[in-house]
N, C-alpha and C positions, 0 to 999 in steps of 0.2 A: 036859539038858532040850532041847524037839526048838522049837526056833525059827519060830514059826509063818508067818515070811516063806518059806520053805524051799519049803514044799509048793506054798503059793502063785506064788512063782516057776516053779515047775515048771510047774504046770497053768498056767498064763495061758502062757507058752511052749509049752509042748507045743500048746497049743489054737491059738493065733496062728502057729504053724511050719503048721498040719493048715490054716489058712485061708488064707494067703498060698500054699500049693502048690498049693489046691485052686481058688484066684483063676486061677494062671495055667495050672493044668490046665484048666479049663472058663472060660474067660474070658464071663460074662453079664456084660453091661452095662447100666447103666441111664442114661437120657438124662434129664435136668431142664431144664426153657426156665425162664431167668432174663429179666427184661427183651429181650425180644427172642433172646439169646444161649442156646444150649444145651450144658450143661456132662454129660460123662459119663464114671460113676463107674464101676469096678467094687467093688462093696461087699465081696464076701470078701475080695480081696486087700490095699482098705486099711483095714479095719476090723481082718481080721489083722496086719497092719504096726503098730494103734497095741495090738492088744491082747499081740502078743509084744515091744513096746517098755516095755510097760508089766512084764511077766515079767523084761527082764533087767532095768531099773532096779529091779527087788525085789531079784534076786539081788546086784546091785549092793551094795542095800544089808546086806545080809547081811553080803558080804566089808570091807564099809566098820567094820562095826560090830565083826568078828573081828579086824580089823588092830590096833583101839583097845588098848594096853591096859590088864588090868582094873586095878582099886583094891584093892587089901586091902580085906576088913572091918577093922574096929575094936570 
């Protein structure tokens, strides 16, 4: 049976690899004035960062859960 963290890791990686290359291929930045201070982002690059962190801690857990092992039924 096909473990539905699987796919999901996949795509959230794949998509987060395709946004963080695409960050530092085309670097747009965006400036925010805070109090005075202005801070500036570039959004693909770390919005990919948290969305392919988020891809391997699935896959992560995937391997965490294959290492377990199972119980017999009873």
């Amino acid at each position: 049976m096909l473990d539905i963290r699987i796919p999901i890791a996949a795509l959230f990686s794949v998509v987060g690899v395709l946004l963080v290359g695409y960050g530092f291929v085309v670097p747009q930045s965006i400036d925010v004035p805070v109090s005075g201070t202005t801070y500036t982002f570039n959004l693909n690059r770390d919005w990919g960062a948290i969305i392919l962190i988020f891809g391997i801690f699935m896959g992560l857990l995937v391997k965490l859960d294959r290492q377990k092992p199972s119980r017999p039924e009873s």
